[in-house]
N, C-alpha and C positions, 0 to 999 in steps of 0.2 A: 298665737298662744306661746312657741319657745320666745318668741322675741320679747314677749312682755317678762315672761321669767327671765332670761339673761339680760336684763335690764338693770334690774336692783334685786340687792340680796333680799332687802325686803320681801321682795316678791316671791324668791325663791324660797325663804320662810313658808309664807304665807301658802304655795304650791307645795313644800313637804309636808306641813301640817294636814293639811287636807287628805293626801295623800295615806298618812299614815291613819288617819281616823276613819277614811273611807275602805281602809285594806283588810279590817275584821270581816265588814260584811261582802268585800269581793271573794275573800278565802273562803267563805262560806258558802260562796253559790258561782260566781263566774270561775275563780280561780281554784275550785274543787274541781268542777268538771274538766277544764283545764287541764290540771293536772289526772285525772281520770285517763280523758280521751289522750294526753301525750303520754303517759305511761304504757297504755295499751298500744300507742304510735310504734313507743321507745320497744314495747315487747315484740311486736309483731317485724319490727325492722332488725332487731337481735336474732328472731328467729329466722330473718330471711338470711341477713349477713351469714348466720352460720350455714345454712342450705345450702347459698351458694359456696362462701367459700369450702365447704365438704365436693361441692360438687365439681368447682374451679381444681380442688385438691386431686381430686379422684381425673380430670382432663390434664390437669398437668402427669399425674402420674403414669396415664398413658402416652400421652406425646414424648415424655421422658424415655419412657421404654421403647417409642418408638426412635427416636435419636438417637438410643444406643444399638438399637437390632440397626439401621441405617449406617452408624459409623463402623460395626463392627462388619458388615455386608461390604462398603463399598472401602474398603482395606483389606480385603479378605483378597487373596492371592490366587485362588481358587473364582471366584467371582473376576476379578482382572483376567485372568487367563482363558475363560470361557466365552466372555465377550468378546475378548480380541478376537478370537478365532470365530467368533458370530453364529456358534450353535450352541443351541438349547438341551442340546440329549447329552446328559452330564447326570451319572447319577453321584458324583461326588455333590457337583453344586447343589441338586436334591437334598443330600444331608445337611450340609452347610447353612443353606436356607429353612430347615426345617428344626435344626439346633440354635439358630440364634436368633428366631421366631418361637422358641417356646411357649415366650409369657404372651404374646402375644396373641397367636391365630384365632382364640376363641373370640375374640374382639376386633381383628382388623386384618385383613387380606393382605397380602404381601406377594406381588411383582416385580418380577425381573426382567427389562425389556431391552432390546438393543435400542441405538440412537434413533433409527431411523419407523421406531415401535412397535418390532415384531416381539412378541410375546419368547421371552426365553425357559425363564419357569414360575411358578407359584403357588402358595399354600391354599387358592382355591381352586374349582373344577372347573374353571373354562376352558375349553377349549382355544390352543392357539390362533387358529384360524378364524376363531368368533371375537376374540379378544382387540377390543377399542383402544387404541391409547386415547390417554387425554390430553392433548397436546400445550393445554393452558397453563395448567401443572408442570409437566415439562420442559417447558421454555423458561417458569423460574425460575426451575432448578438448574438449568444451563445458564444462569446468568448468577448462580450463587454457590457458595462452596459449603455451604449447608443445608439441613433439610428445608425444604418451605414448601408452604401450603398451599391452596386451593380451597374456599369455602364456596360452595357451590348453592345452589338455589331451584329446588324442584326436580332432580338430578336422582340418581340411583341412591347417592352415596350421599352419608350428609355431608363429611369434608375427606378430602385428598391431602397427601403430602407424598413429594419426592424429593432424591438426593442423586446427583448424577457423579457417576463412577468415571471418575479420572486415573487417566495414566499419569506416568510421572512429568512427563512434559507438559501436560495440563489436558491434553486431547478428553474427549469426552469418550467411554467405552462403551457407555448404557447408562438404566437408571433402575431407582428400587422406589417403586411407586407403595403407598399404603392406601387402603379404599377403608374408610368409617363407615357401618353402614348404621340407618337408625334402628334397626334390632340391637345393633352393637351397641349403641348409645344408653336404648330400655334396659340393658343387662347393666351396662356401667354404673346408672346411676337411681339403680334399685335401693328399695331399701333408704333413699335420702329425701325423697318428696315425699308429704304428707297425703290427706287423702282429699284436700279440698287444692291443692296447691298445684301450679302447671310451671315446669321450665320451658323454656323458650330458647337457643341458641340461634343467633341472627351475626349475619355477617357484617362487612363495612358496610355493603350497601344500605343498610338493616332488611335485610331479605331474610326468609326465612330458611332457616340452612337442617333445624330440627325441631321438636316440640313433641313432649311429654302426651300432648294430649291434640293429636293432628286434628283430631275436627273443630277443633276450637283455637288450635295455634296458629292457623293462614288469618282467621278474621283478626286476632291480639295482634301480630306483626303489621298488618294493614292499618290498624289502629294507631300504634304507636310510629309508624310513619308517615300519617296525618299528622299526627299532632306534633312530631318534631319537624316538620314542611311549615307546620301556620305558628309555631313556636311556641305552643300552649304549654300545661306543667303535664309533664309524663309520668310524674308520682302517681297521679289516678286516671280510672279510664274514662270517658267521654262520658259516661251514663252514672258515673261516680259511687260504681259499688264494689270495685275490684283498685289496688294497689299495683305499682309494679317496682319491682329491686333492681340496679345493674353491679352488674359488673364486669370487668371486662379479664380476657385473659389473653395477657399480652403474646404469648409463644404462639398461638394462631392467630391471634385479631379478632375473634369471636367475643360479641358481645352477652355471657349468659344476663336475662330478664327471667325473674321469678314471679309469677302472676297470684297477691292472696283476694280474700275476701274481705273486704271491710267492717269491721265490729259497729260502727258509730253512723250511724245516716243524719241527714243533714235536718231533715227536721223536727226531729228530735233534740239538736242543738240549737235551733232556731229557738223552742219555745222553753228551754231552761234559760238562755243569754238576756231573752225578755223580761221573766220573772228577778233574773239581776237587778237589772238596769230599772224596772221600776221601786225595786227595797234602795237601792242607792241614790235615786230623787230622794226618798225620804229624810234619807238622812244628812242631806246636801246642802238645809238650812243649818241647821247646830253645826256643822262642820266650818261653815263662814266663817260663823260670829267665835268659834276658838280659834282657827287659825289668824283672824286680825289682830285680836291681841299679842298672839304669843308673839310674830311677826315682829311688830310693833316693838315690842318690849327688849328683840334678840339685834334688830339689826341696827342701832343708834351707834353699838361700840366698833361696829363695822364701818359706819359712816365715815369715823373720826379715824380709824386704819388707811380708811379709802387714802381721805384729804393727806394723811403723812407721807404714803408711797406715792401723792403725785409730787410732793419737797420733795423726795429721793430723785426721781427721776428728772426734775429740774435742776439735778445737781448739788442741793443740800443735803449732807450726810451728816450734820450736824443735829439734828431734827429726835428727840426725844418723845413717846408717849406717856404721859404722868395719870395713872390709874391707881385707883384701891379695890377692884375686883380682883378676885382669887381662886375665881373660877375659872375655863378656857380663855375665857375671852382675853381676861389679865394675864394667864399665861402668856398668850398670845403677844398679848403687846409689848408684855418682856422680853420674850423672844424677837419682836422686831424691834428693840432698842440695842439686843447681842448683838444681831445683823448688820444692824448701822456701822457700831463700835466694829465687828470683824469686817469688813468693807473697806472701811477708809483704812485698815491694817494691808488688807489684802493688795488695797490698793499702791500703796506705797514698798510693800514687796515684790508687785508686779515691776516697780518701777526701776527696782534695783536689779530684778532678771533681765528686762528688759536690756538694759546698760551692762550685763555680764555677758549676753546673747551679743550683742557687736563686738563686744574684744574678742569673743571665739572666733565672730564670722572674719576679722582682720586676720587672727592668728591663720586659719584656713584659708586666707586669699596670700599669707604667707607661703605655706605649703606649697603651694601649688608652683613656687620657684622653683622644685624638683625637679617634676616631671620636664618641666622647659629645658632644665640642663644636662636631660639626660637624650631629648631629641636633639639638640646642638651635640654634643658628644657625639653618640652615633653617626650624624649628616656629617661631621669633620672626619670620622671613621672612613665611609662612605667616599669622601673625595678623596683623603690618602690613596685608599683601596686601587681608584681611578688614577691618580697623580701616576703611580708605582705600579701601575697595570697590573695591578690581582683585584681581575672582578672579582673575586669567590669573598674577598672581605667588602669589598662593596655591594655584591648582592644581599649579604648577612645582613652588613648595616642596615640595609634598605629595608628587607622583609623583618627586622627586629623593631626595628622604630614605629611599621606598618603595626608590628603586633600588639605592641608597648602602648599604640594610642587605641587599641583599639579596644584590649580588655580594660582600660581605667576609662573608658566614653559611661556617661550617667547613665546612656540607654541602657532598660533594661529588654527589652526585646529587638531585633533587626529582623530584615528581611532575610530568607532563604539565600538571595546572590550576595548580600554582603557575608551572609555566614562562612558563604562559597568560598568567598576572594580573602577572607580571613585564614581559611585551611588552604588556600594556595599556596598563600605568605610561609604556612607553617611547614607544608612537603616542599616549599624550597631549603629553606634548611635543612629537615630531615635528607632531603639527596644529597645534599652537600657531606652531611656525617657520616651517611650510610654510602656511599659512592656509589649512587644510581644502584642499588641493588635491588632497589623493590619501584614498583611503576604502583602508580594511583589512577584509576578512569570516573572521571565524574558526569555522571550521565542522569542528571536532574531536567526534568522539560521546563519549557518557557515559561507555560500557566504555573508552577511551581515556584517559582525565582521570588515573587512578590507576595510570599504568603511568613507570615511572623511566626516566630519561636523567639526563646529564651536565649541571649547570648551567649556564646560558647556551649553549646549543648552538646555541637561534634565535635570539636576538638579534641575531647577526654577519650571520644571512640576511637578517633582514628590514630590517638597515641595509642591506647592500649592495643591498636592492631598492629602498629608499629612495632613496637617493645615485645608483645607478646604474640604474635602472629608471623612478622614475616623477619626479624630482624637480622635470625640465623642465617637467613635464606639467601641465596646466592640470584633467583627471580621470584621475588615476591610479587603478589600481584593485589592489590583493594581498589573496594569498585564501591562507589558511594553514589545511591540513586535514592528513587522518590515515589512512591506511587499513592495514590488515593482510596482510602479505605472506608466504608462506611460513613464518608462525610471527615474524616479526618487524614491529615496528613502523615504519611508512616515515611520515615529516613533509615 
């Protein structure tokens, strides 16, 4: 059917006319309900987005507070000093802990534990000795310099997070564990679900990690990990009388799902779609016999448009349409007679850039005599330097000519080792200016050498360390390394 429309405008006439005669009675019955059932789609998905994100609002707000009771705990001086020395009976760190846990305790446990997970202190009643670490949690946050999580699955707690408390040489002293529990979660997010509505918070695995409404929330997460396993639509449930919303919130990785109930059942739309579709037979014959006319009547002057843009494209721009319509269509064809006329303009303006574009490019293959006679200069530099035994002007020559080709090269990215061998060039002149007063150590690894940056990126740093770091200095020392961070490279 599109093939037969995209065939001749004809056709596509003949297809809008229908179209627009048969669109009264679709607005009227298929396209009301339509619009019905998506409005109340559009309402009930408005009201979910806002649930959740009040509710995403309200989990960020917590994890926030907990990132800051965490940064402010494992900076705390008082916390560093009590773990070093690996006892817990500290009624300092008791206060310490218990002041920058304020907003918190009513909602989430807070632990102090040494590395090796003996209980130091915390805002709940466990007892030391009963007290589990979680060692899962633990090991992330030994492998990260910020808080991170733990979303757990049929577990006391619905989700963990900890931050481990480093010395300054990086040693690990302890860690400051948080425990969620889902009492915690019922108080949090009170007041935001409705009374037919269930939240759902499900981990990576899509496990179930909490839920609003536990005896119905292990069968919904079961559910909806069926059907994202056989790759069904997860917008509704299996039995298609429940909805579901996500969203996800990146600072844990927890996915919240909002579970509603569906306004619209399916057979009920079955038997309005039918009573359409047969008032629209009806009216299917009268719609023919006006769409063939009109058809007929619109697409003649189109024909004749057709047959001139295929002259254009054969290459005659000479090619004129002579009309007396004064409608679009004449517009029309006066407008592709402008066309023509601005074309073969166009065209012979192109012709004279064209012809202004190569006297540049000569002028510019002129140019480029510079650069050449400023590498000869220098390499004659260079051999004096040698002839009359003063390396120090033939070393210059050498690393100036290195540098000279190196910042005018088209490249606009290099690798890490030619960046390298770029600032070698440039702390051999600085030694020569400064007389060996300041040492450079460049200690980038191998796997680093062949990774792209921006040309001359370092350069500018390790001037300004120059100039403004060591220049006074009698032994200056800069030390230019490399390490790997979150997937990106840091210099």
């Amino acid at each position: 059917m599109m093939e037969w429309i995209r065939k001749s405008f004809r056709n596509r006439i003949f297809a809008s006319v229908m179209l627009i005669t048969l669109l009264p009675i679709l607005l009227s019955n298929v396209l009301f309900l339509s619009y019905q059932v998506g409005r109340t789609d559009r309402d009930q998905k408005r009201a979910a987005e806002a649930v959740l994100a009040a509710s995403r609002e309200r989990l960020s707000g917590l994890t926030d507070r907990m990132e800051q009771a965490a940064k402010k705990l494992s900076g705390s001086t008082v916390v560093h000093s009590v773990l070093r020395q690996g006892s817990g009976d500290s009624r300092i760190l008791y206060q310490v802990l218990f002041r920058e846990t304020e907003e918190l305790r009513s909602l989430v446990r807070v632990d102090i534990c040494l590395p090796n997970g003996t209980l130091c202190d915390s805002t709940g009643t466990t007892d030391p000795g009963d007290f589990l670490p979680y060692w899962g949690v633990l090991h992330r946050a030994s492998q990260s310099g910020a808080l991170t999580y733990h979303i757990g699955a049929g577990e006391n707690g619905a989700f963990r997070a900890a931050r481990a408390v480093r010395s300054f040489d990086g040693g690990i002293l302890g860690y400051i564990v948080f425990t969620v529990g889902h009492d915690s979660l019922d108080d949090l997010f009170s007041g935001v679900l409705g009374g037919t509505e269930d939240l759902l918070l499900l981990n990576r695995q899509w496990e179930l990690a909490y839920g609003s409404r536990p005896a119905a929330a292990e069968s919904c997460a079961g559910d909806l990990r069926t059907r994202l396993l056989s790759g069904e639509d997860m917008g509704v449930d299996s039995a298609g009388k429940c909805r579901y919303d996500f969203l996800e919130d990146h600072t844990t990785g927890m996915t919240l799902v909002l579970r509603q109930n569906l306004v619209f059942s399916a057979p009920v739309l079955r038997t309005f779609y039918l009573t359409s579709l047969l008032l629209g037979l009806l009216s299917l014959g009268l719609c023919l016999l006006c769409a063939r006319w009109l058809s007929g009547n619109l697409s003649q002057p189109v024909h004749r448009l057709s047959r001139a843009m295929g002259r254009v494209m054969e290459g005659d721009l000479t090619v004129q349409l002579q009309t007396r319509r004064v409608d679009e269509l004449g517009r029309l064809a006066h407008s592709f007679n402008r066309m023509t006329r601005e074309y073969r303009a166009n065209l012979e303006r192109s012709v004279e850039h064209q012809r202004e574009l190569n006297e540049t490019r000569i002028r510019m293959m002129q140019a480029q005599l510079n650069p050449h006679f400023l590498y000869n200069t220098l390499d004659s530099m260079k051999w004096l330097g040698v002839t009359h035994r003063v390396p120090q002007i033939a070393e210059l020559a050498t690393d100036l000519a290195a540098l000279l080709r190196f910042s005018i090269s088209q490249a606009e990215f290099v690798t890490v080792e030619q960046e390298l061998e770029f600032i070698d060039r440039y702390l051999e002149i600085q030694y020569i200016r400064f007389e060996d007063r300041f040492a450079c150590e460049v200690d980038v690894e191998e796997r680093f050498q062949h990774c792209e940056l921006p040309k001359l990126i370092l350069q500018p740093l390790v001037e300004n360390a120059i100039i403004h770091g060591v220049a006074d200095q009698n032994e200056g020392y800069i030390k230019i390394t490399a390490w790997e961070e979150a997937g990106d490279l840091v210099l």
